[in-house]
C-alpha positions, 0 to 999 in steps of 0.5 A: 621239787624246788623251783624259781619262779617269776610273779611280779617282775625284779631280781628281788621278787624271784621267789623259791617255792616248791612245786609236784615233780612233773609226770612225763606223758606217753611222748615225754622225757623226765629230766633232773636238771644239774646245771642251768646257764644265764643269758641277757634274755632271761635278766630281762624276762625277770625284771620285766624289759623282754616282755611286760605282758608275761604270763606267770608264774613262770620258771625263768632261764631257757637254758639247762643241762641233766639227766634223764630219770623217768620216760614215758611209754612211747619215747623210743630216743632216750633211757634212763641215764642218758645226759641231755639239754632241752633245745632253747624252742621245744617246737623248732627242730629242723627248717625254717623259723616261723610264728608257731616255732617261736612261740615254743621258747623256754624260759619265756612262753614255757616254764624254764630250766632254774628248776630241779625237774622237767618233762620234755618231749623226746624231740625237744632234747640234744644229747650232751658231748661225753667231754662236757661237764653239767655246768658246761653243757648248760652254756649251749642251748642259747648262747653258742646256737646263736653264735654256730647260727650267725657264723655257719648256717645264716652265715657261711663263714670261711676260713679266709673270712674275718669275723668283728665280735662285739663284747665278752659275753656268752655268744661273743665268746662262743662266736670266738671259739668256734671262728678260731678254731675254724681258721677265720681272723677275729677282732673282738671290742671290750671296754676292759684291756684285762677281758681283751687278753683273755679274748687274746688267750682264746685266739682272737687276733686284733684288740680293740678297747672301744673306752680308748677308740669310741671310734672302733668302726674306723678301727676296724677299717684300719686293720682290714686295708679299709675294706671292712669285715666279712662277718659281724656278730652284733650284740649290741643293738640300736645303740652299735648297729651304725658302726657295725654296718660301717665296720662291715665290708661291702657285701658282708653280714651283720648277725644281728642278735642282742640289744645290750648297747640301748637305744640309737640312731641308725641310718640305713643308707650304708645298708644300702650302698655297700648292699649289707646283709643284715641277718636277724637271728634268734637262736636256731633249730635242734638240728642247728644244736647237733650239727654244733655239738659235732664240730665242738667234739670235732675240736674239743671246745670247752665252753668258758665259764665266768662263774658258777653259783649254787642254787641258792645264789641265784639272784646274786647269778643274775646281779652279776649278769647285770653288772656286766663284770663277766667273762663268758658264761654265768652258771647255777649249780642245781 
């Protein structure tokens, strides 16, 4: 089978070979992979940033989208045919994160999804919404289980509560969708008027350009009467966490996630003073994954694809992530 790995770190060096199609064990699913998604996590597990040490080679890209082709001899969840994601930690299921759970993570301590075949355990797969193409079920193991975590179960988001969403990127965006969908109010930042309409088109309520309000905290409170959000979903890291915490209404959460803004300066005395919550979040459990997939059947939300590129293409997929051009989700067809 063809699968990309990583032995020395950069775009550039992301090498195509050819490996055995792996044998599922007694407990294991075979699945032939159709669609894999690109996360920031995995930019950075490529060229090196997210973990020096890394042990290769390794297959990137935690998440991906296929079909059950072969099962082991004890698997009693799956048969041939049906359409699955592997969950983003293969050992976290249910409960708690904790050491052992954190270090099961596709993509990074095990071999990913950019790949044309895996085996899994049974327990380490979700079933696809019937609704849901390849390409668009390769979007949610990461992003959209981070977005449901910080909103609904770190989070408990209602429908009167308001919700500031840092970007356009794949959790941003999911973050949109699902606290549309659940009623809340959302305020989304961008640095791009063309990505704030389309954030609009999506049911966001309140724009702001943070190229045009450096100062987008205090944009924030001045939309909320000056009392702040309930919920921010923060992507940005040391270089936003200050504005976010001053954005935030007393009492409210920052989800923290990602760390695309770079490096900071932060001031932990707002924490303090209007007792924030500062929730990190790193992804969720499968049982996270299914209690989501049942609300985007519920509603019948189609995850927004940026764009999707042939297997062949992957490096220029991982370019374009670099860039920062994109709208949502960033897909490689396999």
């Amino acid at each position: 089978m063809k699968a990309y790995e990583i032995n020395e770190f950069g775009i550039e060096n992301l090498t195509l070979i050819e490996r055995d199609e792996p044998k599922p064990q007694a407990n294991e699913v075979l699945v032939k992979f159709h669609a894999a998604s690109l996360n920031y996590r995995d930019l950075m597990m490529v060229k090196g940033f997210y973990n020096p040490k890394l042990k290769t080679p390794l297959v990137p890209l935690s998440d991906g989208a296929g079909e059950v082709t072969s099962v082991g001899e004890a698997v009693t969840k799956w048969k041939i045919g049906d359409r699955v994601c592997p969950i983003f930690m293969q050992g976290w299921l249910d409960g708690e994160i904790d050491f052992s759970k954190a270090r099961t993570a596709l993509g990074g301590d095990l071999d990913g999804c950019l790949r044309e075949f895996g085996a899994f355990d049974e327990n380490g797969l979700v079933r696809i919404p019937d609704f849901l193409s390849f390409e668009e079920a390769a979007t949610l193991p990461c992003a959209a289980v981070t977005a449901y975590n910080a909103l609904f179960c770190s989070g408990s988001l209602k429908s009167d509560d308001t919700v500031l969403l840092q970007g356009t990127g794949g959790v941003s965006i999911f973050a949109l969708q699902f606290a549309s969908v659940y009623g809340a109010r959302t305020i989304i930042t961008s640095s791009s008027d063309e990505k704030l309409n389309r954030a609009k088109e999506l049911g966001a309520d309140d724009l702001i350009n943070y190229k045009e309000r450096e100062d987008w905290d205090k944009a924030v409170l001045d939309l909320t009467s000056k009392n702040g959000v309930d919920y921010v979903v923060e992507v940005g890291g040391a270089g936003t966490l200050q504005r976010s915490v001053n954005a935030v209404k007393m009492g409210g959460q920052v989800a923290v996630i990602g760390v695309l803004a770079g490096k900071g300066d932060f001031n932990p005395t707002a924490v303090l003073m209007k007792a924030v919550k500062l929730h990190g979040i790193f992804v969720g459990s499968r049982q996270m994954f299914e209690q989501m997939n049942l609300m985007i059947c519920q509603h019948t939300l189609k995850p927004v694809i940026d764009k999707v590129y042939e297997f062949g293409e992957v490096k220029d997929a991982l370019k374009h992530m670099e860039s920062g051009s994109h709208f949502g989700k960033i897909v490689v067809k396999i």
